[in-house]
Residue, then its C-alpha position, 0 to 999 in steps of 0.5 A: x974227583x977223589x986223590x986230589x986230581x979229578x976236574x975241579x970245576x963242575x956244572x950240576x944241573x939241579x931241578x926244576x922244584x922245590x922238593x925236587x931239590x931238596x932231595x938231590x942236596x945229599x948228593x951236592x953235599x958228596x960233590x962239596x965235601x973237602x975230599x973233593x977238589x971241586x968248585x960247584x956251580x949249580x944251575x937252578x930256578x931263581x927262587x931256589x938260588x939263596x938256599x943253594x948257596x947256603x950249601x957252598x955251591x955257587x949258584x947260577x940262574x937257569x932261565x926258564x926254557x934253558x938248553x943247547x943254545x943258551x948252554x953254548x953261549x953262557x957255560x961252554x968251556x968253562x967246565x970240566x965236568x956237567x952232571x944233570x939231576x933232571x932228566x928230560x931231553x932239553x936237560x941234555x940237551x943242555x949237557x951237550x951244550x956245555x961242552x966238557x970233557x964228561x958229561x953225565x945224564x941219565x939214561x934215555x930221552x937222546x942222551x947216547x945220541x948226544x955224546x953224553x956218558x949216562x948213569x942209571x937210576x933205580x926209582x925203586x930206591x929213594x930219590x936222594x940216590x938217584x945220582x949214585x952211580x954219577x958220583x960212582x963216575x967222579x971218584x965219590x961214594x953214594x949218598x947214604x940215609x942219614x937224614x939230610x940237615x941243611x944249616x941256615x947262617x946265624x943272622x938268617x936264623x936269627x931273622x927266623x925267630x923274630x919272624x915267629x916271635x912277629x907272627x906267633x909270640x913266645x908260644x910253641x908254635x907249629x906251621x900247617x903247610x897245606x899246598x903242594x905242586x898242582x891240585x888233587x890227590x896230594x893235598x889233605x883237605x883245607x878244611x881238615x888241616x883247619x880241624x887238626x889246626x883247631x885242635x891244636x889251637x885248644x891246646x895252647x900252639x900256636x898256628x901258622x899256615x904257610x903256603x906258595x906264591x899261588x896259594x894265598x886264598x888257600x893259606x888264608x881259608x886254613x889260617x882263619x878255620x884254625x884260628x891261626x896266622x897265614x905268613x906273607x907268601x911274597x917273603x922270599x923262600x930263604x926267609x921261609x925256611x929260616x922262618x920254619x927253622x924257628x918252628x917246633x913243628x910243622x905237617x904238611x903234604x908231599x910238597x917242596x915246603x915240607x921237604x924244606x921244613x925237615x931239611x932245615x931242622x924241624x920237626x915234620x909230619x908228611x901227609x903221604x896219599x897218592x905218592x910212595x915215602x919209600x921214593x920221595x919222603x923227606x929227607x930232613x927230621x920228619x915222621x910219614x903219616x898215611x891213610x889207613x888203607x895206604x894204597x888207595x892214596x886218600x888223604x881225606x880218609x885221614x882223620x884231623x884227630x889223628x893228625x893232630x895227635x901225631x903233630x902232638x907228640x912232634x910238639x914234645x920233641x922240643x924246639x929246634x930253632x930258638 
């Protein structure tokens, strides 16, 4: 893809979260940069979709389930180039199905056996590299560690300050973003997100709690114990981001929204147990806090005065949406 004479039409399989996503945009940003003549239709779940297109992409519905079948039927011989981010077998499967002249999948689960050119990924590094060697393939340098910036379009930012203003005032204000994919070890206690949500509250923040479609009650008991408000979980996730985007700061877990709070901008600080920041810490502006003892991955061995005096000094840094 480099000197001006690569394919120009390219199909990138994006994945199936939220986090996920965030962390393969560095590598869509070397796909969309202007020394690369390409058009981009990136496949991805419908909820992500306005949020890739706010990268220049265009972006394509990926039904739930989607593979060889419905690749032949909606994506063959409109491509000249399918790169696939995710790696289990329907995704090649997938690949195989769109019929073009390269097809990159990772390595294993049947891709040699289904005629795809294959790229290793090296999980030892951070998970924005995990197509390195795929942009290797096309003519593009790797991706680099400068943290990741996903900008929103003025009236989007502009609805994200009313949005804050709606639910905040004219106060500084933080978001708590205590859910994540699943239960268990990855979230931080409700009850001690509540504690560092108070804390902050005695200092004159103001407290939203924002959390998935599926997580209301839990949005719901945070926002209440800290003395805070809980964003409507039904506004759309673009919305979300421009709403976080307006934000002087946010903590929240390993967790798609928290990747999404650094990438557009704010100032974050991820609770990092059972998982390694070294492989999946947000890309965006954001500052690690673990436990004492990293390696036993509990979270609640993290104190809320901790957490709040971390989020503390996030606050000074200033605002970034306004």
């Amino acid at each position: 893809m480099s000197g001006g004479r690569g394919p120009r039409r390219v199909v990138f399989d994006l994945p199936n979260w939220l986090g996920d996503v965030i962390h393969t945009l560095p590598a869509l940003s070397r796909l969309l940069e202007p020394a690369a003549p390409a058009a981009i239709t990136a496949l991805i779940p419908a909820a992500y979709a306005p949020l890739v297109a706010l990268t220049g992409a265009e972006p394509l519905v990926r039904p739930r389930g989607a593979g060889l079948w419905w690749a032949r039927r909606h994506l063959a011989g409109r491509f000249d180039v399918a790169v696939s981010a995710r790696h289990a077998t329907r995704a090649k499967l997938l690949l195989a199905g769109c019929a073009v002249p390269v097809a990159l999948a990772s390595r294993g689960r049947g891709a040699r056996l289904l005629g795809l050119r294959t790229f290793r990924v090296d999980r030892t590094r951070h998970q924005r590299h995990d197509l390195d060697e795929a942009l290797r393939a096309l003519g593009r340098p790797p991706v680099d560690d400068a943290a990741m910036r996903l900008a929103l379009p003025g009236p989007l930012r502009d609805r994200g300050v009313e949005h804050r203003r709606a639910l905040a005032g004219a106060e500084r204000t933080l978001v708590l973003l205590p859910g994540s994919r699943g239960e268990g070890r990855k979230r931080y206690p409700a009850a001690a997100y509540a504690t560092a949500g108070q804390a902050l509250t005695r200092r004159g923040v103001a407290v939203l709690v924002a959390a998935g479609a599926d997580e209301e009650r839990l949005a719901l008991r945070v926002a209440e114990g800290a003395g805070g408000r809980a964003v409507p979980v039904a506004w759309p996730l673009e919305e979300v981001a421009a709403l976080l985007a307006a934000c002087d700061a946010a903590i929240g877990n390993d967790s798609g929204l928290t990747h999404l709070a650094a990438v557009v901008g704010t100032p974050t600080l991820a609770l990092f147990g059972p998982t390694d920041p070294a492989r999946t810490a947000p890309s965006g502006r954001a500052a690690v806090l673990q436990p004492p003892a990293p390696r036993s991955g509990r979270l609640d061995r993290l104190a809320p005065a901790d957490v709040a005096a971390a989020a503390a000094w996030l606050l000074e840094l200033g605002p970034t949406g306004r």
